[in-house]
Backbone and ligand atoms as CSV (ligand in chain L), in Angstrom:
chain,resi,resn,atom,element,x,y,z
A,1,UNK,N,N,106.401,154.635,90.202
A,1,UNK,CA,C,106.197,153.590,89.188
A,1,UNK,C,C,106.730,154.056,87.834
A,2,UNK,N,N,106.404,155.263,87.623
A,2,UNK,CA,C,106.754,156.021,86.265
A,2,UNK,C,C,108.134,155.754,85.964
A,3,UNK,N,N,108.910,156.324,87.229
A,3,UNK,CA,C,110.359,156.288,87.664
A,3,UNK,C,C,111.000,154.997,86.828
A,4,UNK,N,N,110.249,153.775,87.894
A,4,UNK,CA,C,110.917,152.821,87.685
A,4,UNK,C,C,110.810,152.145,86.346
A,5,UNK,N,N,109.830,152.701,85.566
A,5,UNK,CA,C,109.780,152.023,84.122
A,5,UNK,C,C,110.917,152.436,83.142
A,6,UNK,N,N,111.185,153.551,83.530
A,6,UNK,CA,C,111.805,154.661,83.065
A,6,UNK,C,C,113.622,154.108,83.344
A,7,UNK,N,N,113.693,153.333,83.820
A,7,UNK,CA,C,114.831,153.375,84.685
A,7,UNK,C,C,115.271,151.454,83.941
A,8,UNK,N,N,114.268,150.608,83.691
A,8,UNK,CA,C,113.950,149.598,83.273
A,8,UNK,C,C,114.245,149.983,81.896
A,9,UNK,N,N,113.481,151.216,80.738
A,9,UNK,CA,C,113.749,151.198,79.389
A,9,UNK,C,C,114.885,151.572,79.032
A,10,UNK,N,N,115.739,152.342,80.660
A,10,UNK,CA,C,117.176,152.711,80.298
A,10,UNK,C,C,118.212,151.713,80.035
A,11,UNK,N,N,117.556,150.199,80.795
A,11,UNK,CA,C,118.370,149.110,81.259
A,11,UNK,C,C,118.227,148.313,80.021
A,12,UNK,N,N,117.189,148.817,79.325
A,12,UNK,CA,C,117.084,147.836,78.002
A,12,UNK,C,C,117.287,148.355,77.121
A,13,UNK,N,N,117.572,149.389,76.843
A,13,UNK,CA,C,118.131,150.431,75.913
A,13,UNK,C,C,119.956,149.647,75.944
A,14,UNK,N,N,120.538,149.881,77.434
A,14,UNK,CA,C,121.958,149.403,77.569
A,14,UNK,C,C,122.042,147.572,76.760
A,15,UNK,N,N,121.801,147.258,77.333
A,15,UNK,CA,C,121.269,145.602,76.710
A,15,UNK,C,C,121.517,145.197,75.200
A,16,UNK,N,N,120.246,146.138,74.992
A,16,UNK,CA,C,120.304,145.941,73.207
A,16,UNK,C,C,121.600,146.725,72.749
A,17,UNK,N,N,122.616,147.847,73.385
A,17,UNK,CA,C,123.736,148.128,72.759
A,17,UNK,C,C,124.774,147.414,72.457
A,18,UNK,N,N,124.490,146.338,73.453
A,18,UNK,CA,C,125.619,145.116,73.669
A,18,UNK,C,C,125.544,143.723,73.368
A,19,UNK,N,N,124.132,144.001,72.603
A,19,UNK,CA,C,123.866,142.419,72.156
A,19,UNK,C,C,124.394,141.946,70.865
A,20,UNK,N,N,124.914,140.461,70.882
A,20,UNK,CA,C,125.635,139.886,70.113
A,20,UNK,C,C,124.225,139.565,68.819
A,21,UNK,N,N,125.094,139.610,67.455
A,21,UNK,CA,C,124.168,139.253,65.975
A,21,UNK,C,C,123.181,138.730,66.421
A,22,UNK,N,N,123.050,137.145,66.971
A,22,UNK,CA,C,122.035,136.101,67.318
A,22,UNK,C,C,121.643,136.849,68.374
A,23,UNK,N,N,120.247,137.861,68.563
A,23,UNK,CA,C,120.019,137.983,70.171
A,23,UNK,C,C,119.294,136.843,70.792
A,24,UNK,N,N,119.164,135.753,69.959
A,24,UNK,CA,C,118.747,134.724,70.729
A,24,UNK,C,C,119.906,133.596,71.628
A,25,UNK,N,N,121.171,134.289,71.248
A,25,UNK,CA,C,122.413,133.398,71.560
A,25,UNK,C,C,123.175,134.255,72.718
A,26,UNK,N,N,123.257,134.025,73.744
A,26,UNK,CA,C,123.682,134.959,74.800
A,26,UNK,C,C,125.127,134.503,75.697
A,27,UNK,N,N,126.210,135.099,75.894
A,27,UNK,CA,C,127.215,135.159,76.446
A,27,UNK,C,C,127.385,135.265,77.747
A,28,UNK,N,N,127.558,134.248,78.869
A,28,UNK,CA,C,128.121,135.113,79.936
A,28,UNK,C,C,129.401,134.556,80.491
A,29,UNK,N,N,130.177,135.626,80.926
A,29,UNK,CA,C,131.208,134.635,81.398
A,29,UNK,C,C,131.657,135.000,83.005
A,30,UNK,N,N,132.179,134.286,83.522
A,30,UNK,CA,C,132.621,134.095,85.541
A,30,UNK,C,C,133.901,134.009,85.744
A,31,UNK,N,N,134.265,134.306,86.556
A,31,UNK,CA,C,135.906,134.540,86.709
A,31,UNK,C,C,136.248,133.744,88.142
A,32,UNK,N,N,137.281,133.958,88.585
A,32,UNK,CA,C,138.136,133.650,89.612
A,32,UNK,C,C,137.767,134.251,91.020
A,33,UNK,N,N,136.829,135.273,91.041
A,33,UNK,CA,C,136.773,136.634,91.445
A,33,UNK,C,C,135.184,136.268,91.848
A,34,UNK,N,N,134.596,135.139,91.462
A,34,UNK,CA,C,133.106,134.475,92.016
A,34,UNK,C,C,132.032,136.085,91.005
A,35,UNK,N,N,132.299,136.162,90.077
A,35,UNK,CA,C,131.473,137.508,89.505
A,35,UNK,C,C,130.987,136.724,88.311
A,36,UNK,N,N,129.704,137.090,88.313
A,36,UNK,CA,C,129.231,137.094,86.654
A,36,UNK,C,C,129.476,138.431,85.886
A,37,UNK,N,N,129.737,138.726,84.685
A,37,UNK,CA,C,129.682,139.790,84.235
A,37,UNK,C,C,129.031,140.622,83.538
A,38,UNK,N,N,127.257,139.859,83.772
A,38,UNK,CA,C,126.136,140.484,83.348
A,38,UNK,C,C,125.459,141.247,84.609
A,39,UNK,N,N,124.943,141.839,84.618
A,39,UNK,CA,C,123.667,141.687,86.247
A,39,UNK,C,C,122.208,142.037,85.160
A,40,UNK,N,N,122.104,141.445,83.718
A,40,UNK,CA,C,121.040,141.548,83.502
A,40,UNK,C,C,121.376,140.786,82.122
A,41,UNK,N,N,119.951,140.211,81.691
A,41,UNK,CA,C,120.402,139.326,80.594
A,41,UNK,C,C,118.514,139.974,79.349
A,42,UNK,N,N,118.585,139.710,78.287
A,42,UNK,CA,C,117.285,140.478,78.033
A,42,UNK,C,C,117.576,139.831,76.652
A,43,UNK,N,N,116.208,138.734,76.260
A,43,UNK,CA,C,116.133,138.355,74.810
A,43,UNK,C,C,115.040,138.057,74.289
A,44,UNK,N,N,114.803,138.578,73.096
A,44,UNK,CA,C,113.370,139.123,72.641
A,44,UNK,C,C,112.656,138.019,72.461
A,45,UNK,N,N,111.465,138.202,72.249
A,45,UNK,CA,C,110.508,137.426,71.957
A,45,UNK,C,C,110.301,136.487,71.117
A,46,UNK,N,N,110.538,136.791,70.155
A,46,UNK,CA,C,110.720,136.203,68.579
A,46,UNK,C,C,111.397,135.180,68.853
A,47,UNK,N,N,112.326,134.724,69.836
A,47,UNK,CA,C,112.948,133.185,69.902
A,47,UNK,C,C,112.833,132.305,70.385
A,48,UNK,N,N,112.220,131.615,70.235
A,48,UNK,CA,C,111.709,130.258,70.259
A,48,UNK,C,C,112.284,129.517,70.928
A,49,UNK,N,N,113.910,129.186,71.150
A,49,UNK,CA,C,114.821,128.711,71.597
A,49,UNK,C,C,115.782,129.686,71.949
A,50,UNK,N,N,116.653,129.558,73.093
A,50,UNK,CA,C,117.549,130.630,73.752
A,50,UNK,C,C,118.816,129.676,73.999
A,51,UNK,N,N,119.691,129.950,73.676
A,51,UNK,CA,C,121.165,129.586,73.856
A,51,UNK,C,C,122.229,130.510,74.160
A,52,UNK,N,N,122.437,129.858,76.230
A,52,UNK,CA,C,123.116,130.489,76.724
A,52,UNK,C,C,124.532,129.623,76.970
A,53,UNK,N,N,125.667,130.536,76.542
A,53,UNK,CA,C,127.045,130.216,76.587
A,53,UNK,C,C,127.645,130.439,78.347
A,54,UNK,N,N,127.940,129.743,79.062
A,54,UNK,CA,C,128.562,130.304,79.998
A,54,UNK,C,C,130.433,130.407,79.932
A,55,UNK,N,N,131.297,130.916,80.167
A,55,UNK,CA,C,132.392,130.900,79.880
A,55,UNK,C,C,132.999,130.931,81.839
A,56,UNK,N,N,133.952,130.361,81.551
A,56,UNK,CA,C,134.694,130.844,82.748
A,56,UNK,C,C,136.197,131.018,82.567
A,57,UNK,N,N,136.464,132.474,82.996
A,57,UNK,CA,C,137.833,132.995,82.521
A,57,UNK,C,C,138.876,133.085,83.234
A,58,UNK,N,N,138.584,132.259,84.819
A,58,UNK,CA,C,139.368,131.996,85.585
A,58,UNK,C,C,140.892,131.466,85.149
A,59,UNK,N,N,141.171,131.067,86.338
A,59,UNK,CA,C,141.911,129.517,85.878
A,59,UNK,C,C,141.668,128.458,87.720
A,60,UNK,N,N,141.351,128.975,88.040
A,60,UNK,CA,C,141.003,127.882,89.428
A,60,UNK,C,C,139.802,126.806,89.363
A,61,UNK,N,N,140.107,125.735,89.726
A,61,UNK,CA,C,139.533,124.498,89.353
A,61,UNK,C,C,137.910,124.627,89.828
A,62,UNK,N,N,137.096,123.714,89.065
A,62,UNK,CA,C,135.734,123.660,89.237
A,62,UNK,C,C,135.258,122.957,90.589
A,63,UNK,N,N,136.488,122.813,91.705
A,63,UNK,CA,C,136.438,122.067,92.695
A,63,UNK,C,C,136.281,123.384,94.216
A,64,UNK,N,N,137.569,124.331,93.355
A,64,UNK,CA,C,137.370,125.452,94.040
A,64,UNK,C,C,136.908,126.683,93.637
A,65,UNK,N,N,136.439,126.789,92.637
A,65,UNK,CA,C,135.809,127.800,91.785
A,65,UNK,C,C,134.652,127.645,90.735
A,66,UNK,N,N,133.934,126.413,91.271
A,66,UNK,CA,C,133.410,126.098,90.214
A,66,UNK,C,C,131.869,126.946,89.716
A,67,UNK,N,N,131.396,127.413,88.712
A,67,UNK,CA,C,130.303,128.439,88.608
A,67,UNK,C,C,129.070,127.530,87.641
A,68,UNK,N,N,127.784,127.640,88.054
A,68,UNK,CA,C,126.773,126.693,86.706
A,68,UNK,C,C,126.182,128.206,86.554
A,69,UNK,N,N,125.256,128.219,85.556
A,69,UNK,CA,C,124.196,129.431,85.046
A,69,UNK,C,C,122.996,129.150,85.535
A,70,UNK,N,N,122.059,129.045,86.283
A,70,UNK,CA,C,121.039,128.320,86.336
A,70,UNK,C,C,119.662,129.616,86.612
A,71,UNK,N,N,118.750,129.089,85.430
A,71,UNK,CA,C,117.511,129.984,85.124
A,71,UNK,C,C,116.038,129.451,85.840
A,72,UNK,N,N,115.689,130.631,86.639
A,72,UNK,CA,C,114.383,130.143,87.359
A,72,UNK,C,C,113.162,131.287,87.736
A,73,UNK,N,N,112.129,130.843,87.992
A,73,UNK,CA,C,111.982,132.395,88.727
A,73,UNK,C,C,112.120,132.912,90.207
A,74,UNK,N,N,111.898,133.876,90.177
A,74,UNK,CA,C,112.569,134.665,91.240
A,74,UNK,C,C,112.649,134.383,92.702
A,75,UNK,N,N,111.147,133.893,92.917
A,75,UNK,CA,C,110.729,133.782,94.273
A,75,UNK,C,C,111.307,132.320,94.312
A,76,UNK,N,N,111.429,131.557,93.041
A,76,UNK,CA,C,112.184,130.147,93.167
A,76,UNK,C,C,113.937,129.966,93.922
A,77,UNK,N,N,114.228,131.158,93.593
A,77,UNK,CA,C,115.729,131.105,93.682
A,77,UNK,C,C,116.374,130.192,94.968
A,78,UNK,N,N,115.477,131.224,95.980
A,78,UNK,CA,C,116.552,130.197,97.696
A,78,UNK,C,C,116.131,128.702,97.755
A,79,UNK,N,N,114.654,128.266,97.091
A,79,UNK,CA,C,114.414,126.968,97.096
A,79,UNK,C,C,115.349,125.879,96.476
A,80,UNK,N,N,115.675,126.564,95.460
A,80,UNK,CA,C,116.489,125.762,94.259
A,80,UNK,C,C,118.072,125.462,95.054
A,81,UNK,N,N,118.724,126.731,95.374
A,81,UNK,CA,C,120.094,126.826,95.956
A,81,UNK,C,C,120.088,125.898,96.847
A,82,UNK,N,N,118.795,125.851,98.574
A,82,UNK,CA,C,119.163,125.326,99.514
A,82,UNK,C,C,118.786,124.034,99.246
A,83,UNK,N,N,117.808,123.448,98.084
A,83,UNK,CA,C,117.700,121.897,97.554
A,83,UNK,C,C,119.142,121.827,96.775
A,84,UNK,N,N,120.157,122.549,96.310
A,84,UNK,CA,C,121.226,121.771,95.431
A,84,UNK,C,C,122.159,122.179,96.610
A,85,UNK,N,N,122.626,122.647,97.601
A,85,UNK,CA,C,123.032,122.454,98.597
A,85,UNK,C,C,123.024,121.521,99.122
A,86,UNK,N,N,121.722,120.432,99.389
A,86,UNK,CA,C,121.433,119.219,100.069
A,86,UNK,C,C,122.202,118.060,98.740
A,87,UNK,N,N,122.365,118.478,97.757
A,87,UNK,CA,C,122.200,117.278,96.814
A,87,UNK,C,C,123.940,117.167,96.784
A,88,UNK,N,N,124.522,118.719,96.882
A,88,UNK,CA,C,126.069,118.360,97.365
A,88,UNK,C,C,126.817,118.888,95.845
A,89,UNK,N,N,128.380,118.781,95.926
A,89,UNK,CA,C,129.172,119.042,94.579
A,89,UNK,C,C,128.745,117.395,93.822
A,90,UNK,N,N,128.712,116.150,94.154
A,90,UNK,CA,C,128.497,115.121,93.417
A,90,UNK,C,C,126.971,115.604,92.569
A,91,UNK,N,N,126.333,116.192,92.884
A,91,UNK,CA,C,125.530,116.269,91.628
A,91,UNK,C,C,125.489,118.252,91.380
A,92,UNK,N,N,126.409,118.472,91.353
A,92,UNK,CA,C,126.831,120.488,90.657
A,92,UNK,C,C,125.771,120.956,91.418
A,93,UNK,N,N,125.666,120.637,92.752
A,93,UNK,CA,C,124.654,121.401,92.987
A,93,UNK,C,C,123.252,121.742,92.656
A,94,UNK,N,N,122.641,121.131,92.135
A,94,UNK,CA,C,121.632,121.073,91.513
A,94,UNK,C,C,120.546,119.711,92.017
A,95,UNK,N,N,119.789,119.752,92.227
A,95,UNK,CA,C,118.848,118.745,93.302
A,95,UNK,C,C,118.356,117.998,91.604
A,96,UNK,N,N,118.410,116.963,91.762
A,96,UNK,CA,C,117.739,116.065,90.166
A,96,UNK,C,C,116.261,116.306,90.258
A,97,UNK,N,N,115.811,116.652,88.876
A,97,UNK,CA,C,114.401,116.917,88.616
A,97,UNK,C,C,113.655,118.169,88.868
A,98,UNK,N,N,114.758,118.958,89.805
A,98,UNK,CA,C,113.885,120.101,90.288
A,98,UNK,C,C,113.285,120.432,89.007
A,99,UNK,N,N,111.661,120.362,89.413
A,99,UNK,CA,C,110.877,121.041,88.156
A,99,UNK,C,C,110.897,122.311,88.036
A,100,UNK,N,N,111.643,123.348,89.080
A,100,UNK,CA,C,111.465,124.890,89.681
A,100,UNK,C,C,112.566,125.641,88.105
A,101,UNK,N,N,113.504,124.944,88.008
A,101,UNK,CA,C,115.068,124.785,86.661
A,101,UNK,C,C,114.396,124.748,85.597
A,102,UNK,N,N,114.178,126.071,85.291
A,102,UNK,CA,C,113.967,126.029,83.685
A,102,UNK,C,C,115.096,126.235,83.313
A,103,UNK,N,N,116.301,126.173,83.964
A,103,UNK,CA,C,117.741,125.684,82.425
A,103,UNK,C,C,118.868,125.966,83.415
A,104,UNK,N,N,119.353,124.815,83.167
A,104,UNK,CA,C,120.603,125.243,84.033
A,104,UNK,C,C,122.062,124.418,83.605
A,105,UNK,N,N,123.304,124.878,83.654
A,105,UNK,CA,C,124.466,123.857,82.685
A,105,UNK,C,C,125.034,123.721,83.604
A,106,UNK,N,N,125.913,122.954,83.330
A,106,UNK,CA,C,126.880,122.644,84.226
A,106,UNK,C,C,127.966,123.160,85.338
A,107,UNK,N,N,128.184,122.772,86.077
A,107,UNK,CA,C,129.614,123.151,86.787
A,107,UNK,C,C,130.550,123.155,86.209
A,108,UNK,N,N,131.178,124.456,85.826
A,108,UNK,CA,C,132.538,124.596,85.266
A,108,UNK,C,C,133.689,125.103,85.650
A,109,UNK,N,N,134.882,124.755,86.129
A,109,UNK,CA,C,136.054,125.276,86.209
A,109,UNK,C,C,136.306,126.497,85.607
A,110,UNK,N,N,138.228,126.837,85.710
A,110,UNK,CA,C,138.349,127.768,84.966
A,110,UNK,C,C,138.844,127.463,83.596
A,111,UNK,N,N,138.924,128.397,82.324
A,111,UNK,CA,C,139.336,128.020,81.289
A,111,UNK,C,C,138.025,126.771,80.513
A,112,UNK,N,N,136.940,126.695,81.220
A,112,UNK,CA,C,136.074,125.576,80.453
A,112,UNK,C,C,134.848,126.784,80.093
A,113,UNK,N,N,133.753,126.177,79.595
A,113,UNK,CA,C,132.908,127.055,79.211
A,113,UNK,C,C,131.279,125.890,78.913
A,114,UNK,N,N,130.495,126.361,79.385
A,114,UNK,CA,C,128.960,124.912,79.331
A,114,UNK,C,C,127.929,125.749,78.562
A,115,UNK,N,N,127.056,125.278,77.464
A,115,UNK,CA,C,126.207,125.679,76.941
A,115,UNK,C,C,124.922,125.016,77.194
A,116,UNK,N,N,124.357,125.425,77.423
A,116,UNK,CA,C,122.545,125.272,77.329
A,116,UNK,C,C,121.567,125.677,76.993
A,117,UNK,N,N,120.689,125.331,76.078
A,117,UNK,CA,C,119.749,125.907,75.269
A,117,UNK,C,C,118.189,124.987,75.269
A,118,UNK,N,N,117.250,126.317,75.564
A,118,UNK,CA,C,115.806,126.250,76.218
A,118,UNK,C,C,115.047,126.724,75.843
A,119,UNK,N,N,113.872,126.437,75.745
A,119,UNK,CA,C,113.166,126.623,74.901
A,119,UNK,C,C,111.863,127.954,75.931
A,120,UNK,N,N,111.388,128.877,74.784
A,120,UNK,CA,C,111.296,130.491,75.675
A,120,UNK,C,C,110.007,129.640,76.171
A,121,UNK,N,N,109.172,128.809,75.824
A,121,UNK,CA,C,107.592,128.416,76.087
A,121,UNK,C,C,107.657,128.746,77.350
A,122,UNK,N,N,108.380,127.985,78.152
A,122,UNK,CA,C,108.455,128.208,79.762
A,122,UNK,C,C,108.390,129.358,80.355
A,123,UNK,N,N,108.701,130.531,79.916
A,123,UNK,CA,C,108.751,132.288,80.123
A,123,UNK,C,C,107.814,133.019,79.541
A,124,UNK,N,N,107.218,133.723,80.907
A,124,UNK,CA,C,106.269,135.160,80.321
A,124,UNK,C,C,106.972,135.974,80.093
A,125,UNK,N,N,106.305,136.574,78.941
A,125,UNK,CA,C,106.636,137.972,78.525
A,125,UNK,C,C,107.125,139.185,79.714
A,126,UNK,N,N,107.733,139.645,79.638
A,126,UNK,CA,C,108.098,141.104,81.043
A,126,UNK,C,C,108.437,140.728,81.693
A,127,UNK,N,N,108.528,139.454,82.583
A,127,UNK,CA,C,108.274,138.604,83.915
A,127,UNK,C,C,109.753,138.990,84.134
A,128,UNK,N,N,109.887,139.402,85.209
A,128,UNK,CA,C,111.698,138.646,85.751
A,128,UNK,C,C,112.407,137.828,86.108
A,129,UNK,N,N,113.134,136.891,85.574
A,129,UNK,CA,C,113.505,136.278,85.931
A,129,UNK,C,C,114.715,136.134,86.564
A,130,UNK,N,N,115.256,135.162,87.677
A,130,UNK,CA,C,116.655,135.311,87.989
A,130,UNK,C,C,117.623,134.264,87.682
A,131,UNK,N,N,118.881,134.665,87.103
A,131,UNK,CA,C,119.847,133.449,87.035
A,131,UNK,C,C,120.781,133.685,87.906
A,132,UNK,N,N,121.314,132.196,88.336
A,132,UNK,CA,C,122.089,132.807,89.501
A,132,UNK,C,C,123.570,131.056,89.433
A,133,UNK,N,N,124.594,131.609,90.122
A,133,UNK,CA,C,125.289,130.224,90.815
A,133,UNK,C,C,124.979,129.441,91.633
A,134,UNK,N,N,124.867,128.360,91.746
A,134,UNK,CA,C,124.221,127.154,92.908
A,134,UNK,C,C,125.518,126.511,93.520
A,135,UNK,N,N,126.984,127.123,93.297
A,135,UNK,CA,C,128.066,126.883,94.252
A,135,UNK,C,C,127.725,127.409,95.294
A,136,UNK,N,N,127.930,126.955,96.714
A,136,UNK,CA,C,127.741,127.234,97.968
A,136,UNK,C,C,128.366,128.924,98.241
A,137,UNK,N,N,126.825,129.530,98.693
A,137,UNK,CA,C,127.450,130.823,98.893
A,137,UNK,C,C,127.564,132.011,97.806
A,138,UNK,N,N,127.936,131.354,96.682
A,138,UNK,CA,C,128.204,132.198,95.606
A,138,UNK,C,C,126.914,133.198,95.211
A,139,UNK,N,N,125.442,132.918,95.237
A,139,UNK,CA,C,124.515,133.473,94.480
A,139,UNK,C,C,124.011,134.980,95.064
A,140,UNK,N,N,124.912,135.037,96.664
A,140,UNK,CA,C,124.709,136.151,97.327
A,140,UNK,C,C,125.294,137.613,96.189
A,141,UNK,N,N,126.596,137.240,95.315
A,141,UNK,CA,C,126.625,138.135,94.426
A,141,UNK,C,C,126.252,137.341,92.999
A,142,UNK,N,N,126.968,136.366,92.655
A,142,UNK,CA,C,126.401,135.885,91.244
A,142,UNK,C,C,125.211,135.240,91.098
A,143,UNK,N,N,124.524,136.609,91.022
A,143,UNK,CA,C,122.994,136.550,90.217
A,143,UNK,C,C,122.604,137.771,89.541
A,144,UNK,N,N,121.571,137.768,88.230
A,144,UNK,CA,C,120.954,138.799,88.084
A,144,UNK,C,C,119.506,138.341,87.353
A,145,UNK,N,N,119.241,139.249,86.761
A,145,UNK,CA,C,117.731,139.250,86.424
A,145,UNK,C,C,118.011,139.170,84.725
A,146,UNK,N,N,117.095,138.306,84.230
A,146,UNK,CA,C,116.474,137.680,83.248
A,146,UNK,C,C,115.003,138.365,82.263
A,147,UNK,N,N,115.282,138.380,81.648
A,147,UNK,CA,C,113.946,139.135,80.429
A,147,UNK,C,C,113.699,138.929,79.310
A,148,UNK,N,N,112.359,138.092,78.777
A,148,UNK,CA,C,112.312,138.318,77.826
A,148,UNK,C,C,111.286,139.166,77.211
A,149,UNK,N,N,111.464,139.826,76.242
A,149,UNK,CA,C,111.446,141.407,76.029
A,149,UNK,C,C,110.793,141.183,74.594
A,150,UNK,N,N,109.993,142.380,74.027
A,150,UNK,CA,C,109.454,142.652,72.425
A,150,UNK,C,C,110.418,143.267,71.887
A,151,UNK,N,N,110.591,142.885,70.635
A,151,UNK,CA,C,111.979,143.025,69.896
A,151,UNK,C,C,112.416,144.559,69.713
A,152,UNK,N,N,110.507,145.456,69.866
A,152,UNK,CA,C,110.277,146.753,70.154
A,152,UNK,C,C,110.802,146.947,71.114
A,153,UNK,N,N,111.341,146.550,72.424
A,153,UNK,CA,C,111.000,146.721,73.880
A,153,UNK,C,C,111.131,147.992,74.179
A,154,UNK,N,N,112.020,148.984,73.530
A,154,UNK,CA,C,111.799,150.400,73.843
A,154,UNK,C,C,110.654,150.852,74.019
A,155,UNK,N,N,109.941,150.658,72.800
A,155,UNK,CA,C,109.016,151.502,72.746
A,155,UNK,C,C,107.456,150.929,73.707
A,156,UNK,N,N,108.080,150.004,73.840
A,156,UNK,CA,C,106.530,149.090,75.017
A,156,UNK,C,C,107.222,148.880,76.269
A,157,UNK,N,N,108.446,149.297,76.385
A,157,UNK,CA,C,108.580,148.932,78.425
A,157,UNK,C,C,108.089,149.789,79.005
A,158,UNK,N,N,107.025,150.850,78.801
A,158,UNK,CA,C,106.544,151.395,79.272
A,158,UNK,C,C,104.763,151.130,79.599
A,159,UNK,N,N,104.639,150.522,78.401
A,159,UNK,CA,C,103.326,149.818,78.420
A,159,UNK,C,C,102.983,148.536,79.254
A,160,UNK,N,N,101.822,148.840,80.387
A,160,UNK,CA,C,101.163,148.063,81.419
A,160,UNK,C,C,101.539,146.368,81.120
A,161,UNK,N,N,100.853,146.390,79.567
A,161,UNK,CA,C,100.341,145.105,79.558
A,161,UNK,C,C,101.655,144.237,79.337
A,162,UNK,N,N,102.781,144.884,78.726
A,162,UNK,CA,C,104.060,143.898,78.808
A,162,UNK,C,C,104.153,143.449,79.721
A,163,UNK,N,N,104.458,143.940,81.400
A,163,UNK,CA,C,104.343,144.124,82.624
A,163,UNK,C,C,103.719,142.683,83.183
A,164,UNK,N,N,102.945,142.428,82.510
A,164,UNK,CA,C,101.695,141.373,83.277
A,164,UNK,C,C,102.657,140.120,83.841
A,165,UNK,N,N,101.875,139.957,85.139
A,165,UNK,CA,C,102.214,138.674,85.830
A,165,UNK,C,C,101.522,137.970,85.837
L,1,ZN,ZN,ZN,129.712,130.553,91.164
C-alpha cells in the first residue's frame, strides 16, 4: 500500500510538471495511431469548473478515425461503451442521457479539435476516474485515469483521508 502511494505521488509530482497556466484548463490530443497522449489527467480542487480541450492531430476522417473524450467512473466504463455501441456512429457513440457521462464531447476527425467543460460537483476528491474513446474498440488502449487532486497534492497523496471512497 505504502508502495503504491508512493508510486501515485510520483505520478502527480509528473502531472503538475506538465501542467498548462489554467490547471483548471486541460489538453489532450489523439492521433491517427488510435492513442491518447495522456494516460493520466489530474486537476486540483480549487476548480469549480474543468475545461477539457480534445485535439486530434491526425488527418483521417471522423468516419474512420474518429476519437470523443468521455469522463465517467471507473466501474462505469464497459456500461457506457457497450450502451454507445448500441446507439451506433449516428449518435458518436454515446447512448442519449446516459446519466453514468459526467462529460463527454464530441466525435472528432482529424485536424478538428471538441471542447467540453464540467462542472467538478460531480467528482470526489482522490476518486479515480476514467476517460476513455467510445469509437468501437478503441478504449482497449485509449483510456486513462482521471483525478481530482489538493492543489497540495504532494504533500497529502499520502494521506488516508484524500483516498476516501
Ligand atoms: Zn478513439
Amino acid at each position: 500500500m505504502t508502495r503504491l502511494r508512493l508510486i501515485c505521488a510520483a505520478a502527480l509530482l509528473l502531472a503538475t510538471g506538465t501542467a498548462y497556466a489554467d490547471p483548471c484548463k486541460v489538453t489532450i490530443e489523439s492521433n491517427d495511431m488510435m492513442q491518447f497522449n495522456l494516460r493520466e489527467m489530474t486537476v486540483p480542487t480549487q476548480c469549480t469548473d474543468v475545461e477539457v480541450s480534445l485535439k486530434h492531430s491526425g488527418q483521417l476522417s471522423a468516419k474512420v478515425m474518429g476519437h470523443d473524450w468521455v469522463l465517467a467512473r471507473d466501474s462505469d466504463m464497459s456500461a457506457i461503451i457497450n450502451a454507445g455501441l448500441a446507439a451506433g456512429s449516428k449518435h458518436g457513440y454515446l447512448a442519449e442521457n446516459d446519466k453514468r457521462i459526467i462529460a463527454a464531447t464530441r466525435v472528432i476527425g482529424g485536424g478538428e479539435s471538441a471542447t467540453v467543460t464540467f462542472s467538478t460537483s460531480a467528482l470526489q476528491k482522490g476518486v479515480r476516474y476514467a476517460f476513455f474513446c467510445t469509437s468501437p474498440g478503441h478504449a482497449t488502449v485509449m483510456r486513462g485515469t482521471f483525478v481530482l487532486r489538493d492543489a497540495d497534492g504532494i504533500a497529502n497523496a499520502g494521506d488516508p483521508s484524500t483516498a476516501r471512497r
